[in-house]
N, C-alpha and C positions, 0 to 999 in steps of 0.2 A: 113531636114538638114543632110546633109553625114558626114562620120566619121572623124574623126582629122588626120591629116598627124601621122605617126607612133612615126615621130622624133620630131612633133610642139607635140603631144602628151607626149611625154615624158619631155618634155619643163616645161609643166603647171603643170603636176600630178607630176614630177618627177621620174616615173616610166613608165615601158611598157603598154600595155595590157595583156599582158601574167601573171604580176609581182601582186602579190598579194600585195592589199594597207596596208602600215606600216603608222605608226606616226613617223616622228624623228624628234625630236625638233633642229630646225635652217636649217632644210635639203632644205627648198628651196629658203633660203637665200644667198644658195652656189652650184647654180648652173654651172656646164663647158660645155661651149655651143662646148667644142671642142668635147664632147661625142659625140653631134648630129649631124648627117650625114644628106645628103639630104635636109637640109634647109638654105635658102639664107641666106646672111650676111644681109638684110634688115629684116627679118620677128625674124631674130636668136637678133638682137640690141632691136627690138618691144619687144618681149618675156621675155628677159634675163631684162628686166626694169620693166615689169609688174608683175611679182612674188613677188621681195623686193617690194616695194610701197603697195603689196594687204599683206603684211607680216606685213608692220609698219601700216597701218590701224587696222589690226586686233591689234596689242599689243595697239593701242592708244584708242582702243573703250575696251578693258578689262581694262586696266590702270583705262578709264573717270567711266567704270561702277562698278568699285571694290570701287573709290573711294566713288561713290553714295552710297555704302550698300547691291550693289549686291552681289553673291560668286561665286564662281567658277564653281561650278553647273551649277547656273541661266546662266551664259554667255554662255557655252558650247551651254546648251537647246537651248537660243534666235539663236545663231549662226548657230546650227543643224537644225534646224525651216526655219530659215532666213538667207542664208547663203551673200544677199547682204549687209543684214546692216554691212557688215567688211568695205563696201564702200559707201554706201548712205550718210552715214553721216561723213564720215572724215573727211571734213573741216571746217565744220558747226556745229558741234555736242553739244556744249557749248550753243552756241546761242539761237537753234532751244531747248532746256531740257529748256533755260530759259525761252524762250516764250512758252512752257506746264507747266511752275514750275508756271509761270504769273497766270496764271487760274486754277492750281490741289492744290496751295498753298505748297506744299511739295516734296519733292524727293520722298518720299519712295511712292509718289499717283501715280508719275510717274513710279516709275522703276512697280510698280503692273501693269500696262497698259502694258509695253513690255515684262513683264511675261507670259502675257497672251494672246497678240495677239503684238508679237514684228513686223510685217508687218505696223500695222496700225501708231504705231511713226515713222518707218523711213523711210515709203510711204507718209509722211504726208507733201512733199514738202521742199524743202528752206526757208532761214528765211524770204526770201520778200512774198512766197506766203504764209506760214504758218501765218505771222503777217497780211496781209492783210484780209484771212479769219475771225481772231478773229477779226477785225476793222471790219469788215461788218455785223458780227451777233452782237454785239456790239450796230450798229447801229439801228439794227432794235427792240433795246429796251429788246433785251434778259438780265433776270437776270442775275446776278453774277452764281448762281444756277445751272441755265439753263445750260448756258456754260460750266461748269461744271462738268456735265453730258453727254452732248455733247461730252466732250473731254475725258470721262470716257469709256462712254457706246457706243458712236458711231464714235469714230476717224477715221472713213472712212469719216466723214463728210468735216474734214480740209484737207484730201487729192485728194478733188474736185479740183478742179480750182475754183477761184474768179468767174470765167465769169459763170460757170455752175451753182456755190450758187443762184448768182442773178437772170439767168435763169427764176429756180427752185420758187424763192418768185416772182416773176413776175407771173407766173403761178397761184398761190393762190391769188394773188390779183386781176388776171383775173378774176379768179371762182370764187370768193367773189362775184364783180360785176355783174355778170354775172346771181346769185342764186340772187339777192337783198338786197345784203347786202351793209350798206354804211359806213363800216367802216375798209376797205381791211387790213391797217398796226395793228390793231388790231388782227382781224381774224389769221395773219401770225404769231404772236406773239400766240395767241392761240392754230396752229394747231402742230407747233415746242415743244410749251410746251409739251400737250398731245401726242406727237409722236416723240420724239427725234432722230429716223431712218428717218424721212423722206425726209430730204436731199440727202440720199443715194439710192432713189426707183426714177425710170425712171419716167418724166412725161407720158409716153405711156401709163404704168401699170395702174398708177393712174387715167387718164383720162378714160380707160376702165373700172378700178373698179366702178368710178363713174357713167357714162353710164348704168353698169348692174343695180346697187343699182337703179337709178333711172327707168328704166323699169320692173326690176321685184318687188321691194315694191310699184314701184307708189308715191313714195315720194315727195310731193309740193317742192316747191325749199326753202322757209325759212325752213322746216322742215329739209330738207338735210342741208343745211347752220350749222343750230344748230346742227345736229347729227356729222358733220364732225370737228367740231370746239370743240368739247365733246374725250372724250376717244374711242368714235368710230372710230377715227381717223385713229387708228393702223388697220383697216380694208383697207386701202389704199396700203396696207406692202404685202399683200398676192398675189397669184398669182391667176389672172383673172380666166382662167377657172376653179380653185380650189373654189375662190367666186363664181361665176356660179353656178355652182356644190353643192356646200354646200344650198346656198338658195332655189335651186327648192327641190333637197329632203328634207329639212325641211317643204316646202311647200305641198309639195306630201303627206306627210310621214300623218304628223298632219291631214291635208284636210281630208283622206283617214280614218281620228278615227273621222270624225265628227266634226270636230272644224272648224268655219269659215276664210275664207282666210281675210279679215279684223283684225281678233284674233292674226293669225298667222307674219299677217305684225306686227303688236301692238308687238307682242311678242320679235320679233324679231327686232325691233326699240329699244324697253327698254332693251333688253338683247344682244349686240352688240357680246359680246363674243363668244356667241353659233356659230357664225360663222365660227371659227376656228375651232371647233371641225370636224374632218373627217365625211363621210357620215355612214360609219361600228361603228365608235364610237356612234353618237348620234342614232344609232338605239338599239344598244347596249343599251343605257342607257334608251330610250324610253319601250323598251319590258321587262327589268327589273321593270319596274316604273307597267307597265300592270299587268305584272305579280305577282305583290303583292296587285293587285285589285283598284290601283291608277285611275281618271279617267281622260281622256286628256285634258279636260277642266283646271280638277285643276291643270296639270301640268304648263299648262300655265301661270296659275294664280300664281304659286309659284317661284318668283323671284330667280333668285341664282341656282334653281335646279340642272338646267344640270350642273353648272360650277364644280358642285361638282364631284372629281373623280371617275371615272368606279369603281375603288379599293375600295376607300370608300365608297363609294353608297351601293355594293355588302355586306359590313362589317354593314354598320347602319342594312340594310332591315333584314339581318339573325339576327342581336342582336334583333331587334324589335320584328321578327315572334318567336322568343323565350319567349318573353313576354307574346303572344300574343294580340299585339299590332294591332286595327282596321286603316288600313287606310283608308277606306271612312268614317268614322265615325270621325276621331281623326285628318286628315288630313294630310300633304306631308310634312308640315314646319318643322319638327322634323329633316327631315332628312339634311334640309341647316344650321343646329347648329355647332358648331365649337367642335373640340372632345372634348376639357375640358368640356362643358355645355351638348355635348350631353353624355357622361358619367354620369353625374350627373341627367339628366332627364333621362335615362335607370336604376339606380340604382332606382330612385322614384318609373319608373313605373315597376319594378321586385319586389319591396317590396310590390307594391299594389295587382300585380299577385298573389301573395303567401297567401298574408289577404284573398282574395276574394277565394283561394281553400279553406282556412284552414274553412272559416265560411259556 
């Protein structure tokens, strides 16, 4: 894109390029297009209409959003953030808040949503395509809840197209069929639950994650059925080579300590999450677990393990070897206790330490 005419430029900024940028309030409500030189009376008519209009936008969307509970602050922010919502929504702006107020039940759920990610309200369509989304998830039996959440956690979701939603559930009810499943609108309803992003992830991705999952665990197809339709879901969300990546070095890593790839599948079926962890992280966490004499078998065996922080991992193992605390002996589960309980089994077993020098 090349640069603005000197004089179309001084039109819109109200200033040069040379002219350090000032605020003055009403300054570009009052513009004299006889200042500017070099621009046609066609493009100078265009210009000198589009400043006032992008002026009363903006006082109309402070006005709607002062009155909602915002403050002066929050609007500045959403505006400095998003500098089109002064226009996305100027015409529709009433409508499109009531059909989010529809399903957030409140103002103040909505103004929290354009706090925080002001793109995803006023990217989220028109009121015919905004309303027809919520009529479609709707239909496919999503709670009240669901929705909800949807329009909490994932409003990229309503700023699909219609056509793309349906797509998208098309695709899940293929793969239902497809894995043996006979109950597709079910399934869709299940995999939406557990995964409230995944209207927003390309079927491409998806189709590959699944592809890997299936050739490197070896997964039968009701098995994968049921793992996708589970909170394993959110494993769909990641990026392919990253899934790749992540399962063979889990599989390398374990194999490599002696642990059967059978185990490591199992493991990694019940423990969906460990997938997310990076390849540097969960080695991290794996040589820390060695290094306090842990054996790989039992790590396997211990549910929850890895989920537990690098941070916290590193904080139980020093509390414990303080203790001196066995873990082949006393076992790994100590360290999946939440801090309140593990506090309190570290206080036990300090007090026991202390009996057992003093006698």
């Amino acid at each position: 894109m090349g640069f603005l005419h000197p004089g179309l430029f001084r039109i819109l900024y109200g200033r040069s390029y040379s002219e350090p940028l000032l605020y003055h309030e009403g300054k570009t409500e009052n513009v004299v297009l006889s200042e500017v030189k070099d621009i046609d009376d066609e493009k100078a008519r265009k210009y000198s209409t589009l400043i006032p209009k992008k002026a009363t936008c903006k006082k109309k969307l402070e006005d709607f959003l002062l009155n909602k509970g915002a403050d002066q602050l929050t609007i500045d922010s959403v505006i400095s953030r998003f500098p089109d919502a002064i226009t996305r929504r100027c015409n529709d702006l009433p409508e499109v808040w009531k059909l989010w107020e529809n399903v957030l039940n409140t103002d103040e759920a909505v103004l929290a949503i354009i706090k925080r990610s002001p793109e995803s309200f006023f990217r989220s369509g028109g009121v015919d395509k905004l309303s027809e989304n919520i009529s479609f998830l709707k239909s496919l039996g999503l709670s009240q809840k669901i929705l909800h959440q949807l329009m909490e956690k994932s409003p990229r979701t309503f700023s699909n197209s219609v056509q793309l939603n349906k797509q998208k559930v098309v695709f899940f009810r293929e793969l239902c069929v497809s894995l043996g499943g006979e109950d597709p609108d079910t399934f869709v309803r299940q995999v939406i639950t557990n995964n409230i992003f995944i209207l927003t992830r390309s079927t491409k991705r998806m189709q590959a994650n699944i592809e890997s999952i299936q050739s490197l665990l070896n997964l039968r197809d009701k098995h994968l059925l049921s793992w996708l339709k589970g909170e394993a879901s959110c494993i769909l969300n990641i990026c392919n080579m990253y899934l790749t990546e992540n399962i063979l070095h889990i599989q390398q890593t374990m194999q490599s300590l002696g642990c059967l790839e059978a185990d490591v599948t199992q493991y990694i079926c019940e423990n969906h999450s460990v997938l997310l962890l990076s390849p540097k992280i969960f080695t991290c966490k794996i040589n820390l677990l060695l290094d306090c004499g842990a054996d790989p078998k039992k790590i396997l065996d211990t549910p929850l393990l890895l989920e537990v922080s690098l941070s916290s991992l590193r904080d139980k193992i020093k509390s414990l070897k303080q203790v001196n605390y066995d873990f082949k002996k006393k076992g790994l589960h100590v360290l999946v206790l939440y801090q309140s309980k593990f506090a309190s089994r570290l206080e036990r077993l300090s007090n026991l330490s202390k009996a057992e020098k003093q006698s």
